[in-house]
VOKOL-928783 format. One record per residue: residue in three letters; residue number from 0; x, y, z of N, C-alpha, C, O in turn. Coordinates in pm, whole numbers, plus 50000, padded with zeros to 5 digits. Atoms other than C-alpha are relative to their C-alpha. Layout:
BEGIN
PT / res / n / n_east / n_north / n_up / ca_east / ca_north / ca_up / c_east / c_north / c_up / o_east / o_north / o_up
PT / Ala / NUM / X / Y / Z / X / Y / Z / X / Y / Z / X / Y / Z
...
***
This chain:
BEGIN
PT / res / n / n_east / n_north / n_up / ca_east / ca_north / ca_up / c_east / c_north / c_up / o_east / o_north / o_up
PT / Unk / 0 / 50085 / 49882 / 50000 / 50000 / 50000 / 50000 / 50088 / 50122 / 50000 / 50196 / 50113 / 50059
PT / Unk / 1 / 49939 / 49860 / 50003 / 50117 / 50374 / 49939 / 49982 / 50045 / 50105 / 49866 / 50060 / 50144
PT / Unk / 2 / 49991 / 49998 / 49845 / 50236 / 50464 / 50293 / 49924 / 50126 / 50009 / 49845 / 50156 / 50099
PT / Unk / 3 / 50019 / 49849 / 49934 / 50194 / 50854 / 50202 / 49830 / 49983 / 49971 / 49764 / 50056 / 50046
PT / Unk / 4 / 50131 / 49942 / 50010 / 49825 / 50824 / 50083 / 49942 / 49961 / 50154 / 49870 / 50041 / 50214
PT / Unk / 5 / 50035 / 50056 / 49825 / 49764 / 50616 / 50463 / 50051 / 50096 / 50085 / 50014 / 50086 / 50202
PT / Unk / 6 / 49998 / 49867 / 49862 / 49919 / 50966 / 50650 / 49925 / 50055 / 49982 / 49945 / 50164 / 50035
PT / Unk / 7 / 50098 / 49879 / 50044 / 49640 / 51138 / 50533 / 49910 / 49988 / 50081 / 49856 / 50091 / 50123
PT / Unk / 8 / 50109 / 50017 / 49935 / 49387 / 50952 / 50735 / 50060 / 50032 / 50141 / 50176 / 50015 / 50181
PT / Unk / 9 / 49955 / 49933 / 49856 / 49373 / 51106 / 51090 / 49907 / 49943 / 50100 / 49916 / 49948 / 50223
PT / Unk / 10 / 50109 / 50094 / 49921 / 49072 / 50895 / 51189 / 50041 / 49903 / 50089 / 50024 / 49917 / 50210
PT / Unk / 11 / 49911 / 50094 / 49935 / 49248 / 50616 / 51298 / 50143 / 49981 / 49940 / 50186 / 50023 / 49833
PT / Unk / 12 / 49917 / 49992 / 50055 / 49547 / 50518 / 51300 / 50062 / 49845 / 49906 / 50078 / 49733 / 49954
PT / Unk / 13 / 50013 / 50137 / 50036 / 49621 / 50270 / 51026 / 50124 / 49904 / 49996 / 50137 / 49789 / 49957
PT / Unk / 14 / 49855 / 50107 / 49962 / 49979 / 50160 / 51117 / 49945 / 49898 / 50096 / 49927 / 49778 / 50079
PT / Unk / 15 / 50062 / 50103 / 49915 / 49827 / 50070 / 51459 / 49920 / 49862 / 49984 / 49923 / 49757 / 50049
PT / Unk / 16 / 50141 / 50068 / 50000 / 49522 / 49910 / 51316 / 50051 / 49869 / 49918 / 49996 / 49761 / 49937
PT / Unk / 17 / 49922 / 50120 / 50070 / 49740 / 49671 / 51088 / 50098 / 49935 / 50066 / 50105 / 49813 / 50052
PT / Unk / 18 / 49938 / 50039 / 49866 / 49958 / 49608 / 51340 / 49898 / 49894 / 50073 / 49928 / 49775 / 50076
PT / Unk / 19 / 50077 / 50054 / 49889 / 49674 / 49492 / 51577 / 49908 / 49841 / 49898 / 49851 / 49737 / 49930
PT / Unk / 20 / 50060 / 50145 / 50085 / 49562 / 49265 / 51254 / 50133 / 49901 / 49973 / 50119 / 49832 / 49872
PT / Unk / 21 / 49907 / 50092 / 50030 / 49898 / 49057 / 51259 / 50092 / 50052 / 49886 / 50176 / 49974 / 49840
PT / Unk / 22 / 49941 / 49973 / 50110 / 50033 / 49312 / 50967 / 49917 / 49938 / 49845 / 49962 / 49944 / 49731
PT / Unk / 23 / 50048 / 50073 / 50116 / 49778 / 49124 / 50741 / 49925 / 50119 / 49960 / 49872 / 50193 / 50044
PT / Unk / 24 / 50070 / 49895 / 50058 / 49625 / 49372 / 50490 / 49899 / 49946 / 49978 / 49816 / 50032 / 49949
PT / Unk / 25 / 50130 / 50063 / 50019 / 49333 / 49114 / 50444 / 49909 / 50009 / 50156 / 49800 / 50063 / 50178
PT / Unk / 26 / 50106 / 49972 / 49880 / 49227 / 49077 / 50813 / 49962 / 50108 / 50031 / 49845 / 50098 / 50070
PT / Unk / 27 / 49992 / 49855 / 50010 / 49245 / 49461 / 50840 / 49898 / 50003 / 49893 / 49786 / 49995 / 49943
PT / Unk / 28 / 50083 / 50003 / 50109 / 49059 / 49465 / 50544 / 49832 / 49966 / 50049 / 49737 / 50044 / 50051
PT / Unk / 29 / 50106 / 50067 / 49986 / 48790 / 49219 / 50644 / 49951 / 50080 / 50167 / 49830 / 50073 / 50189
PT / Unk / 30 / 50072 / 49935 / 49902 / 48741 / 49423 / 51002 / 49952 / 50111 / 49926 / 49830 / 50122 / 49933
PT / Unk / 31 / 50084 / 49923 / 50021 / 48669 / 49702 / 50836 / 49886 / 50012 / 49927 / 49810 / 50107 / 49914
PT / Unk / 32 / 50138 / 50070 / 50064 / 48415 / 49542 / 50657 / 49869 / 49971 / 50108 / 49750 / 50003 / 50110
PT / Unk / 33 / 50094 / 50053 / 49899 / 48267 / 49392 / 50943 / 50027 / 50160 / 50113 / 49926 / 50200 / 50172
PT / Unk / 34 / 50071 / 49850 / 49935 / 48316 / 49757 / 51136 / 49884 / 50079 / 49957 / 49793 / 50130 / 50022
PT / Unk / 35 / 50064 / 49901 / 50080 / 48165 / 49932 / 50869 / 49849 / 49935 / 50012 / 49776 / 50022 / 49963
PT / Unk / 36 / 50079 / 50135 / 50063 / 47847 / 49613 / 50863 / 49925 / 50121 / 50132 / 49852 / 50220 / 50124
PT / Unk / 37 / 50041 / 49962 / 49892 / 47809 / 49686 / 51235 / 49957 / 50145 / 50072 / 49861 / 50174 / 50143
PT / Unk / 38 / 50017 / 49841 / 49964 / 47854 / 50065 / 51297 / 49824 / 50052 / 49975 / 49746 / 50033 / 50068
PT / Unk / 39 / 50108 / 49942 / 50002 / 47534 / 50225 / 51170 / 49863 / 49906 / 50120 / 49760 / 49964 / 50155
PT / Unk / 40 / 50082 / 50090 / 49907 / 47338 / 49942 / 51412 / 50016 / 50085 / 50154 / 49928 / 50129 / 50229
PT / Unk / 41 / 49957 / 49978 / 49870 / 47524 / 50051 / 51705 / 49971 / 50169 / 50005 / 49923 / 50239 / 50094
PT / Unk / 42 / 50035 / 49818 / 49888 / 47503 / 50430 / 51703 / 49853 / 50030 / 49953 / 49812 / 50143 / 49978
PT / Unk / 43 / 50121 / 50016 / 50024 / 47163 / 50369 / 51576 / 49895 / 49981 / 50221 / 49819 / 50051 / 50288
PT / Unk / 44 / 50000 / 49979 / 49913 / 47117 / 50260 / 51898 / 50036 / 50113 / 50127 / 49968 / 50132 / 50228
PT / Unk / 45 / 49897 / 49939 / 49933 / 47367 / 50495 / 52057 / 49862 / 50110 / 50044 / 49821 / 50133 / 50157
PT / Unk / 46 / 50087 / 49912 / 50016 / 47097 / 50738 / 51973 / 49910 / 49987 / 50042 / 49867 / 50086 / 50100
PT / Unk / 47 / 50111 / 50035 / 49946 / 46795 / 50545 / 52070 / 50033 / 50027 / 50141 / 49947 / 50086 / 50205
PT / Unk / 48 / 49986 / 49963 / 49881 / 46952 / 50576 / 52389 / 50024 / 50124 / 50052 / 50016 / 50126 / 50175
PT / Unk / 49 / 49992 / 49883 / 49955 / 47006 / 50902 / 52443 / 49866 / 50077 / 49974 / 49832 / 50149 / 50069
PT / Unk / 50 / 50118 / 49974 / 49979 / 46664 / 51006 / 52321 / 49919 / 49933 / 50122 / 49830 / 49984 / 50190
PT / Unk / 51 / 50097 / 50065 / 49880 / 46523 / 50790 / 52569 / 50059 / 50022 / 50109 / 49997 / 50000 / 50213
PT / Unk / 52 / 49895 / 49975 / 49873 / 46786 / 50873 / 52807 / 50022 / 49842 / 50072 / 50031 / 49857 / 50194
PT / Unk / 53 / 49980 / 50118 / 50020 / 46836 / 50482 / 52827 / 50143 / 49967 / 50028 / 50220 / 49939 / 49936
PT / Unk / 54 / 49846 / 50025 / 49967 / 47176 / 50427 / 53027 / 50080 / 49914 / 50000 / 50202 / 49923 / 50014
PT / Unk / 55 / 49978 / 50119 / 50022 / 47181 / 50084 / 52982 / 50048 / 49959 / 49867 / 50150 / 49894 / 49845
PT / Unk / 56 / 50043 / 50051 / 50106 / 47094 / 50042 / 52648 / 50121 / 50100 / 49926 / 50159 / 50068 / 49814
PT / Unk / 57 / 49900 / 49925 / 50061 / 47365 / 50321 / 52571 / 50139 / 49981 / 50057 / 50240 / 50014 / 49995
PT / Unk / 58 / 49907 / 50045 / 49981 / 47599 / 50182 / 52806 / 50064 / 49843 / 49902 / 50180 / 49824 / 49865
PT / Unk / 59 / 49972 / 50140 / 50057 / 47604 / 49817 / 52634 / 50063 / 50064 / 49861 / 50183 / 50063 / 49834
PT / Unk / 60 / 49978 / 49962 / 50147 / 47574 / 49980 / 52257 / 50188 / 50032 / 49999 / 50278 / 49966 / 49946
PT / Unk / 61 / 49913 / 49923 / 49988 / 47854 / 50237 / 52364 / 50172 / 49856 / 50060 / 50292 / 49875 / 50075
PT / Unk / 62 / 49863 / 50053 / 49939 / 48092 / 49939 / 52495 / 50076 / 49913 / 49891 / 50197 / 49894 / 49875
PT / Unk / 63 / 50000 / 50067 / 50107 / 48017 / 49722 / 52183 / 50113 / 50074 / 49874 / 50216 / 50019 / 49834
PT / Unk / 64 / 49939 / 49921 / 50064 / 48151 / 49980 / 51957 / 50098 / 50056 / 50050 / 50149 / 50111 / 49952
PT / Unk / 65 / 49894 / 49964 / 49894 / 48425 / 50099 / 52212 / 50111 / 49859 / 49989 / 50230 / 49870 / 50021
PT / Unk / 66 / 49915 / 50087 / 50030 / 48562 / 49745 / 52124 / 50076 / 49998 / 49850 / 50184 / 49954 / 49809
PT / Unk / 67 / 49997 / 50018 / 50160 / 48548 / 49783 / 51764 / 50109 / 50143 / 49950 / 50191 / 50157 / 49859
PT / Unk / 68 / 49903 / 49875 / 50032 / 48704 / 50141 / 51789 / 50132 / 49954 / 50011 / 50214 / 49937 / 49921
PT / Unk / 69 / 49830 / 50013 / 50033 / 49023 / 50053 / 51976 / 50034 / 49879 / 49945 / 50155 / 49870 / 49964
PT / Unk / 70 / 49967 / 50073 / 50099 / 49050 / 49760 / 51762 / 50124 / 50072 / 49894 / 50247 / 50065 / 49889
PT / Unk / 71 / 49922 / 49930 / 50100 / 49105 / 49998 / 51450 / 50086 / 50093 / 50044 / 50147 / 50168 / 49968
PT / Unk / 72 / 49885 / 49847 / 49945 / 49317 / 50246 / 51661 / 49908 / 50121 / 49987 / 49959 / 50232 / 49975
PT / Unk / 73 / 50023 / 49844 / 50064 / 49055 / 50506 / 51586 / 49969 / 50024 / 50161 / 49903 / 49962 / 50245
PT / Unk / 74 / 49994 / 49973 / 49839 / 49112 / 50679 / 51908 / 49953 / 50136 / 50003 / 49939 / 50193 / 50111
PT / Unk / 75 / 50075 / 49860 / 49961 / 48961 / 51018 / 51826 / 49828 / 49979 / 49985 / 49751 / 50063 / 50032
PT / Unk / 76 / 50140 / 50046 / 49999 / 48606 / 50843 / 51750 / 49985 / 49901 / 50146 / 49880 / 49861 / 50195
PT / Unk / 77 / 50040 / 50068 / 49856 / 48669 / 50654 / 52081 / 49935 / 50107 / 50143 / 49835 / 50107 / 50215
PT / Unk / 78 / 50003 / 49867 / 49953 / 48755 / 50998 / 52252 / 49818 / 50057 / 50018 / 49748 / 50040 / 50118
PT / Unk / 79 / 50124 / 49956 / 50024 / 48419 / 51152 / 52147 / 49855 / 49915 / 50075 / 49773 / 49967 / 50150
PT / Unk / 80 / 50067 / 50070 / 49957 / 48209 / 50834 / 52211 / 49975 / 50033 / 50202 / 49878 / 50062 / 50272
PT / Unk / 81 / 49992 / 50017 / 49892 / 48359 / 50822 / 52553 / 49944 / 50155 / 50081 / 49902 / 50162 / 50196
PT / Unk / 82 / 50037 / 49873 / 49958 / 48280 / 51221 / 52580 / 49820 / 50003 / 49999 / 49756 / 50054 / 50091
PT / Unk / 83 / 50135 / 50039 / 49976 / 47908 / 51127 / 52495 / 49971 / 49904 / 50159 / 49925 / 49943 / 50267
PT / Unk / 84 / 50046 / 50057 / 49842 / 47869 / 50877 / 52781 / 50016 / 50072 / 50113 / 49908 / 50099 / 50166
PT / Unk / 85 / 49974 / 49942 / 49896 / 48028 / 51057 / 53065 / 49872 / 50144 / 49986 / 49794 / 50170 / 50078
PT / Unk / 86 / 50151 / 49894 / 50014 / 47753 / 51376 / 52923 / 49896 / 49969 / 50085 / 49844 / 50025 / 50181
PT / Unk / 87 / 50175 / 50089 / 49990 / 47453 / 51116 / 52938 / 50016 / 49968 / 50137 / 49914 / 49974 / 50204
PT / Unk / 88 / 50103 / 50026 / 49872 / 47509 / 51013 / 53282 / 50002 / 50096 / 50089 / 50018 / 50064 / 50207
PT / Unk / 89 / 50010 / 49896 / 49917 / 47486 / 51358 / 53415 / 49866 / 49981 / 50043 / 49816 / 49884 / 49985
PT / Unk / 90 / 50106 / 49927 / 49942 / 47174 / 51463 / 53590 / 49940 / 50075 / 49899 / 49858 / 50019 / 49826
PT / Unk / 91 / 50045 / 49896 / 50110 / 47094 / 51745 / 53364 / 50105 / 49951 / 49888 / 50226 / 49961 / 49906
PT / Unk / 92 / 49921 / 50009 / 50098 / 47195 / 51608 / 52981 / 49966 / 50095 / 49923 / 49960 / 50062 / 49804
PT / Unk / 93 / 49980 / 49939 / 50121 / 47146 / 51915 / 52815 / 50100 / 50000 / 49910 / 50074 / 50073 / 49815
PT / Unk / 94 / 49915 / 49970 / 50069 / 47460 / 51878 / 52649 / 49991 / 49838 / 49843 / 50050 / 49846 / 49735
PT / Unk / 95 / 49997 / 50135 / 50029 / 47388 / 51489 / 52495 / 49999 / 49967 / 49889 / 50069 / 49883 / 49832
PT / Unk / 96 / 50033 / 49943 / 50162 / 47231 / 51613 / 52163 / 50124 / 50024 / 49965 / 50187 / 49934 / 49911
PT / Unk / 97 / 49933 / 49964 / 50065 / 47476 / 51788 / 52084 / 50161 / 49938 / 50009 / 50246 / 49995 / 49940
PT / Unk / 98 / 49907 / 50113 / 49994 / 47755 / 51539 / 52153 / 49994 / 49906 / 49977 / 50104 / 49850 / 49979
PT / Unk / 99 / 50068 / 50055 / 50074 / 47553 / 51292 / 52016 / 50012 / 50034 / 49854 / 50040 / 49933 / 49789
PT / Unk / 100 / 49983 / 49910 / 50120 / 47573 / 51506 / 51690 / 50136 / 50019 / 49948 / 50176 / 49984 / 49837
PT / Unk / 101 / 49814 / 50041 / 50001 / 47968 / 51545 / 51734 / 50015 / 49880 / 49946 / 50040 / 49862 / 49827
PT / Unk / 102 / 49965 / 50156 / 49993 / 48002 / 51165 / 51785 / 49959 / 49960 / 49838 / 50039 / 49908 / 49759
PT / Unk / 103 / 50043 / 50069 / 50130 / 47769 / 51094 / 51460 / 50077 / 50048 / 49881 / 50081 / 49973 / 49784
PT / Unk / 104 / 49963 / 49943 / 50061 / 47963 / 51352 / 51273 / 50149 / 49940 / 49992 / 50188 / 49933 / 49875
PT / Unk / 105 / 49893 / 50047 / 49981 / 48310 / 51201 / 51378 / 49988 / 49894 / 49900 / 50029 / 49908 / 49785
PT / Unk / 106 / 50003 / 50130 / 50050 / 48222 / 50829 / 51286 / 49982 / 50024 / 49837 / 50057 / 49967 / 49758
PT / Unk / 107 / 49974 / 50010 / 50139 / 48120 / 50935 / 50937 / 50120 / 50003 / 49920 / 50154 / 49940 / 49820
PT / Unk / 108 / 49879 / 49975 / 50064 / 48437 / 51085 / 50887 / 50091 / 49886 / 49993 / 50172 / 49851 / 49906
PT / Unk / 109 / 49890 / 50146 / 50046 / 48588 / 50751 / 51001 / 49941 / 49930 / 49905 / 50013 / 49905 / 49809
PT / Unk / 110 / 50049 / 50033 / 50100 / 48369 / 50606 / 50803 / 50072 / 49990 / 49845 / 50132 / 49908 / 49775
PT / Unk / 111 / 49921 / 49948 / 50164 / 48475 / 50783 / 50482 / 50141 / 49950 / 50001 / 50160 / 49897 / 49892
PT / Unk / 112 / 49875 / 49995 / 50012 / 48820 / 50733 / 50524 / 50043 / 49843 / 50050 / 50140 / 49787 / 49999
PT / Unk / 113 / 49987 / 50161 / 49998 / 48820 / 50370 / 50649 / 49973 / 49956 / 49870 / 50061 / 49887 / 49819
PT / Unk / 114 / 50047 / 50037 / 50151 / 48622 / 50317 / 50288 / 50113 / 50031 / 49888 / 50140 / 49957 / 49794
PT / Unk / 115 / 49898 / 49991 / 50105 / 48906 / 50495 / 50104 / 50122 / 49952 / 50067 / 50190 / 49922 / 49970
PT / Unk / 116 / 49905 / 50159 / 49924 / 49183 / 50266 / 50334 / 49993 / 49884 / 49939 / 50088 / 49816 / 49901
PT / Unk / 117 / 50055 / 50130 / 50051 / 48991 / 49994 / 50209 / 50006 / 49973 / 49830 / 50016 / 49865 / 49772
PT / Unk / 118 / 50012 / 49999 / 50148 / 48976 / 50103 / 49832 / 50142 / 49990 / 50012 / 50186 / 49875 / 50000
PT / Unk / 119 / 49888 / 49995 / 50043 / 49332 / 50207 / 49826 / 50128 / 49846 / 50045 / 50247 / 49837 / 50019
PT / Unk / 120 / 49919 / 50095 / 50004 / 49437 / 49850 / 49948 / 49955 / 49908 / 49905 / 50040 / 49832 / 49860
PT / Unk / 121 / 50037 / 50053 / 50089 / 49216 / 49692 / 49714 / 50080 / 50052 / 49888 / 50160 / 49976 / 49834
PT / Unk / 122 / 49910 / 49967 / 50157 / 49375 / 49888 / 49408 / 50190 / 49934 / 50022 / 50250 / 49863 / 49941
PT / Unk / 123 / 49909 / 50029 / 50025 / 49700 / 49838 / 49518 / 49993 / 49825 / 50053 / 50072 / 49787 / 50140
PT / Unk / 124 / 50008 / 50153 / 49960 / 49625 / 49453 / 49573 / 50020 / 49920 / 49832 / 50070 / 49815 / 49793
PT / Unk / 125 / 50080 / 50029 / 50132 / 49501 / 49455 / 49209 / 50148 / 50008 / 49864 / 50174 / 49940 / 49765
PT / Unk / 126 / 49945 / 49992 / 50069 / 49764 / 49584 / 49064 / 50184 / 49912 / 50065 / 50281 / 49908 / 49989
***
């Protein structure tokens, strides 16, 4: 893989995250497949729980995906997550929404950039 197009991503980190797959660009590969499968489920939830104010149901979600983060190394979508929970179990969550909103805004970005990780090891696999 082209090391410099992989400094670009700031989401996670993907030395770590290949690292933590044995150096295999396939298992790496195939988590972020199965991250990417799982994610929208979980903060799907993430969300159900915080509308409902549901501490349980946002603690479990939030731990599920808290595995899956430091997996990939993405430690600034962990960051955030972990800044949502500590919010939610205030007393007064006025703040929850809108860290909730952060959090969803973060993950896309990993999102995006896990997807082009994933393309740019496919192309260079290909060729």
């Amino acid at each position: 893989m082209n090391k410099a197009s992989i400094d670009s991503f700031s989401a996670f980190d993907y030395d770590l995250a290949l690292k933590a797959c044995g150096d295999d660009e396939t298992i790496l590969g195939e988590t972020i497949s199965l991250f990417s499968k799982q994610v929208p489920f979980l903060v799907n939830h993430i969300e159900t729980a915080v509308e409902s104010r549901d501490g349980k149901l946002l603690h479990k979600a939030a731990h599920t995906l808290e595995e899956l983060l430091v997996h990939l190394r993405a430690y600034r979508s962990l960051g955030y997550l972990k800044d949502l929970e500590a919010s939610c179990e205030e007393i007064n969550c006025d703040s929850c929404h809108e860290r909730l909103n952060i959090f969803k805004n973060e993950i896309d970005i990993l999102l995006h950039q896990l997807g082009e990780a994933s393309e740019t090891y496919r192309t260079a696999a290909v060729i």
